[in-house]
C-alpha positions in Angstrom: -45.7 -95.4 49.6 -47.9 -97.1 47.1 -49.7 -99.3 50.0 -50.7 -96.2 51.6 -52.6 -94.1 49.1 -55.4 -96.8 46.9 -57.8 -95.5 44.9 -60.9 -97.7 43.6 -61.6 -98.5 40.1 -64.7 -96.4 40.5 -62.8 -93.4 42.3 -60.0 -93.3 39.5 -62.9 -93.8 36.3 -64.5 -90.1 37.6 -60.6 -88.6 38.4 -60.5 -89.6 34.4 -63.5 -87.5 33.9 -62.5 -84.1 35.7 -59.4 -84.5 34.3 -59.9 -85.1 30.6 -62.9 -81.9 30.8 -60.5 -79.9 33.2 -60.3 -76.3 31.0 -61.6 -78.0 27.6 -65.1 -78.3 28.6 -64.7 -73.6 28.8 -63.0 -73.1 25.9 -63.1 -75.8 23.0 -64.0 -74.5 19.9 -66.9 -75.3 17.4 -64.2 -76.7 15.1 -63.4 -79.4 16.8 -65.3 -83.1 17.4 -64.6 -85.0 20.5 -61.5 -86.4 22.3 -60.1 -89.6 20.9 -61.2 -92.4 24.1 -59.3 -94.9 22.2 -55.6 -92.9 23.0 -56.4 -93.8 27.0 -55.4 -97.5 25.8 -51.8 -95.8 24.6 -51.6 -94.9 28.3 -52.0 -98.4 29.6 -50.3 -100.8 27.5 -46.5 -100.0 29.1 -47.8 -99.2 32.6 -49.6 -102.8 32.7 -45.8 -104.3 32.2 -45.1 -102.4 35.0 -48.4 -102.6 37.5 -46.3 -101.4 40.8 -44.2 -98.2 39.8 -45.4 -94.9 38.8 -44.1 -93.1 36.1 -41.3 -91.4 37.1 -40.3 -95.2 38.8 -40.9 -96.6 35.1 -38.6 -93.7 33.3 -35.9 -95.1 36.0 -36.3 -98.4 35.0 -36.1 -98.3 31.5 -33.9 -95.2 31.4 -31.8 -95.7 34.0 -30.6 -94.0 37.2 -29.9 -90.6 35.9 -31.5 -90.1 32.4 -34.6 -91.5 34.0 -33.6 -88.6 36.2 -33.6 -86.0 33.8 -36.2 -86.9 31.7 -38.4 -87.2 35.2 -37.4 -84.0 36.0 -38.3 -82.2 32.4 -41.9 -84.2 33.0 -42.1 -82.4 36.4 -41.4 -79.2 35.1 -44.0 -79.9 32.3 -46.7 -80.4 34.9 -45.9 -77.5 36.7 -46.5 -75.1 34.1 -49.3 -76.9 32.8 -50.7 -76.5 36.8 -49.7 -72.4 36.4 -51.6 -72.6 32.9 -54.9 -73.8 33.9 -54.9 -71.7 36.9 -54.4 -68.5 34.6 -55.8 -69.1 31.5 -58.9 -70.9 33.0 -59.8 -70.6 36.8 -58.7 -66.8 37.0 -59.1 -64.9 34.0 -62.7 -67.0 33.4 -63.7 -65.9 36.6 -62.6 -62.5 36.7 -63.8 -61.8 33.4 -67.0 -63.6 33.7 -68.4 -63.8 37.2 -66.8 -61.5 39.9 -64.9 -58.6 39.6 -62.0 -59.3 42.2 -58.0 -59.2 41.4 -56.6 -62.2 39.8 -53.7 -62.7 42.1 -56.4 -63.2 45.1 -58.3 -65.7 42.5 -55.5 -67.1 41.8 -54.1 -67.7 45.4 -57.3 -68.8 47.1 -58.0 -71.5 44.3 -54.2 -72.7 44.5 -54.8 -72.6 48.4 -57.3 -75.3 48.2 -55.8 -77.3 45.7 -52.4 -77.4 48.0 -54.5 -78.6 50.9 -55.8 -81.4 48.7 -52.5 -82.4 47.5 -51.1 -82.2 51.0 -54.2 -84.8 51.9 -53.2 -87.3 49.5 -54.4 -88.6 46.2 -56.6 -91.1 48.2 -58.1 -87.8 49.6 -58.5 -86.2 46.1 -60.2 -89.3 44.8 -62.7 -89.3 47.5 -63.8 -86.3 47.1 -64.4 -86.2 43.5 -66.7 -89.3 44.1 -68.8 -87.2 46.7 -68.7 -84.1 44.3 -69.5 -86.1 40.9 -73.2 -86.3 41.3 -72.7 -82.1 41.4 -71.0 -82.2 38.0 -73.6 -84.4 36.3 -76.5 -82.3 38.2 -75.9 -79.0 36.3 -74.5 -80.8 32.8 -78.1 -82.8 32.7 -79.7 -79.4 33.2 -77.9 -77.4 31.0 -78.8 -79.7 28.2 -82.0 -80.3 28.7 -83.0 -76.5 29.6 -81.0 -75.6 26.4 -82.2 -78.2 24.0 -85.4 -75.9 23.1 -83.3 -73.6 21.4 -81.2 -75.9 19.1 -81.2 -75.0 15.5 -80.6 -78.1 13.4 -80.1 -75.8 10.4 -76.3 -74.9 12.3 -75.1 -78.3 10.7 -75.1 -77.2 7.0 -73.8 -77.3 4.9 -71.2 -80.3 6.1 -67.5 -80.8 5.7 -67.5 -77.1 3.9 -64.0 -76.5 4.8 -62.5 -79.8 3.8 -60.7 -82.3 5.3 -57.3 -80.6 6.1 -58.5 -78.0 8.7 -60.9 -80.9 11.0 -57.9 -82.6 11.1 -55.8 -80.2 11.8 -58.0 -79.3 14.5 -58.8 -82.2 15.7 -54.8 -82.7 16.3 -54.5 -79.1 18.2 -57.3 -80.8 20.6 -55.7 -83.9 21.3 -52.6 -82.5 21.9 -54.1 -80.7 24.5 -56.7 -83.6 26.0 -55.7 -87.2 25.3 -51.3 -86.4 25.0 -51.5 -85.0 28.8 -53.0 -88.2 30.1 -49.5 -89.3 30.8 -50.0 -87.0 33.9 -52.4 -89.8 34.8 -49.4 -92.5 34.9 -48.6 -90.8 38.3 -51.7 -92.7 39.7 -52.4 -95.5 37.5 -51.7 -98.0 37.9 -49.2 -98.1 41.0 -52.3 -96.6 42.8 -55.3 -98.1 41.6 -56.6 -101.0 43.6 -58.8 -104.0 41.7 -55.9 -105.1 39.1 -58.7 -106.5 36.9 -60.9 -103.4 36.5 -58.7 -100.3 36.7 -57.9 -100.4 32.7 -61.2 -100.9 32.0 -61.5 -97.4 34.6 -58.9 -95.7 32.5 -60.8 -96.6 29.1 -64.1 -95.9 30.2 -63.3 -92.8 32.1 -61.8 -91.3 28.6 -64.8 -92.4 26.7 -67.7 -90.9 29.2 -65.5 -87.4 29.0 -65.3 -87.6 25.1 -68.8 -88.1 25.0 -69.2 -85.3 27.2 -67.3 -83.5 25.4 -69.3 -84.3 21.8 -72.3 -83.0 23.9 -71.1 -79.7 24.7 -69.3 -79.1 20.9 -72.6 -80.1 19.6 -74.7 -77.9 21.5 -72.3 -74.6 21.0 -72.7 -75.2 17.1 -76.2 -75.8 17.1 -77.5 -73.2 19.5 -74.9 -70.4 19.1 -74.1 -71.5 15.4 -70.4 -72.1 14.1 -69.3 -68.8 14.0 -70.3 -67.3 17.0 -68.7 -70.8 19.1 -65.7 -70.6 16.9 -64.6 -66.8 18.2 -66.6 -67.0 21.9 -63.6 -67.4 24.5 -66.0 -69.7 27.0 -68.8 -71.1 24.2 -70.2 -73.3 27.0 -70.7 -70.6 29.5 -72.4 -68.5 26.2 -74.5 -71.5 25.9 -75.6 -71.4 29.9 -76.6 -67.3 29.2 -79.2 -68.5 27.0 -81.0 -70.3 29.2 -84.1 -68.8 29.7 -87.7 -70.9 30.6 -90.2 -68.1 30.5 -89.9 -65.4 32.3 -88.5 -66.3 35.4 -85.6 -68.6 34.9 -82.6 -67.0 33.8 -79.0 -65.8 34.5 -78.2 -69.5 36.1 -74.9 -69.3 34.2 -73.5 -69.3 38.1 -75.0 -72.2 38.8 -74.0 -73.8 35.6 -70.2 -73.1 36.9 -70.3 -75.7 39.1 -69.2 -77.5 36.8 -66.8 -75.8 35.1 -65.4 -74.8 38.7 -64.8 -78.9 39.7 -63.8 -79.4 36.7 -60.9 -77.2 36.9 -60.0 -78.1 40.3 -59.5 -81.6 40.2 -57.4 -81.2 36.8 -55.0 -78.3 38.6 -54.8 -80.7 41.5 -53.8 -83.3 39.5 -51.1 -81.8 38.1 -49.4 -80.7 41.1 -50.1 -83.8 42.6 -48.0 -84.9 39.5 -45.2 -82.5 40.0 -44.8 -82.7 43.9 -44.9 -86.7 44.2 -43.0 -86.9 40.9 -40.2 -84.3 42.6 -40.5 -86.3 45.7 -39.7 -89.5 44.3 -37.0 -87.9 42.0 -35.1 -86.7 45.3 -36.1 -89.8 46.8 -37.5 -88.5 49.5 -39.7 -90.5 52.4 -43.6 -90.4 52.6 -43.4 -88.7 55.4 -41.2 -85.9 54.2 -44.2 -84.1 51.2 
């Protein structure tokens, strides 16, 4: 199984990036700073013990047969309704609400259509095309900043640290909890997956740290163009921030275009997580290659 699906250090470093932006880069709050890149090396330490088994082969391992088993299975299920999550909370009501005005369930089924045929391609599949697509993502990030920079209001910063200590930490802990905890989905791929043993942590680190900093970017941004308040109770601050775009009179309403980003984003992140939960079911029931 492993010989048959190899991913590039350079393939798996921008897999890193959609992932760790997947949903966050809509919704995060002004509150908040950046993702920590430092948790990626949590997530490589114990697989490097391990270089050839994924994670549900490492829980059996060190587990055992059958609580490897169970805990496996609870992981699986995790995934699964983190893949129903983003798909709700993110791809269809954003678009619905946002851009087009068609029923969620067909939203929701023609974006889960695409990401099943991806999955059913392979990760090597998946991996390839987010290499061809990345230059898509970057495209619409680099113009969005620079087409929104005119309208940053520095004053937005002040005054610092009002609310004290207790509630950016407490924040910044609700936003790892949801961005650098779920990189264990990750441990599906890497390393078992990743080709070039001698670059594919340094893929996993740097991957985390280019999507923190994108995230810093967009958090930065939302509080100084739309101020604190407004990015702390918007429900997608950085598709708020693509509305203002405006260079005289005849650019505007681009936010569409903008959603490029937001739409790959989201698609490699859902894909990633059923990947997770049908090769981690697969390998659970120890079923054949050939037989997902």
């Amino acid at each position: 199984m492993h010989n048959q699906m190899n991913l590039s250090a350079a393939q798996f470093r921008i897999l890193v990036i959609f992932y760790s932006l997947g949903g966050t880069i809509l919704v995060v709050p002004g509150s908040l700073t950046a993702d920590s890149k430092q948790e990626a090396w949590m997530h490589i330490k114990l697989p490097s013990l391990y270089p050839n088994k994924t994670l549900i082969e490492l829980n059996e391992a060190l587990l055992g047969k059958w609580l490897g088993k169970l805990v496996s299975l609870l992981f699986v299920a995790s995934t699964l309704l983190f893949c129903s999550q983003v798909l709700f909370f993110y791809a269809g009501s954003f678009l619905t609400t946002r851009i087009i005005q068609t029923p969620m369930l067909a939203v929701h089924l023609l974006f889960m259509g695409i990401v099943i045929v991806g999955v059913r391609l392979g990760i090597e599949t998946i991996a390839r095309c987010a290499e061809i697509l990345f230059p898509w993502f970057v495209t619409p990030f680099l113009i969005l900043v620079f087409l929104i920079f005119p309208q940053i209001h520095y004053e937005n910063l002040q005054p610092l640290l009002e609310v004290g200590a207790k509630p950016i930490i407490r924040s910044t802990l609700v936003f790892k909890s949801i961005t650098s905890l779920t990189f264990i989905v990750l441990l599906t791929v890497f390393p078992a997956h990743v080709a070039e043993p001698d670059q594919r942590n340094c893929a996993f680190f740097t991957g985390s740290l280019i999507g923190g900093g994108i995230m810093i970017i967009i958090v930065l941004l939302g509080i100084l163009v739309l101020g604190n308040t407004y990015t702390r109770i918007a429900l997608y601050p950085s598709y708020e921030l693509a509305r203002r775009i405006e260079v005289a009179d005849f650019l505007k309403n681009i936010e569409v275009i903008m959603a490029i980003m937001w739409f790959l984003s989201l698609y490699f992140k859902t894909s990633l997580y059923y990947y997770a939960t049908v090769s981690g079911l697969a390998q659970i029931l120890e079923l054949k290659p050939t037989e997902f």
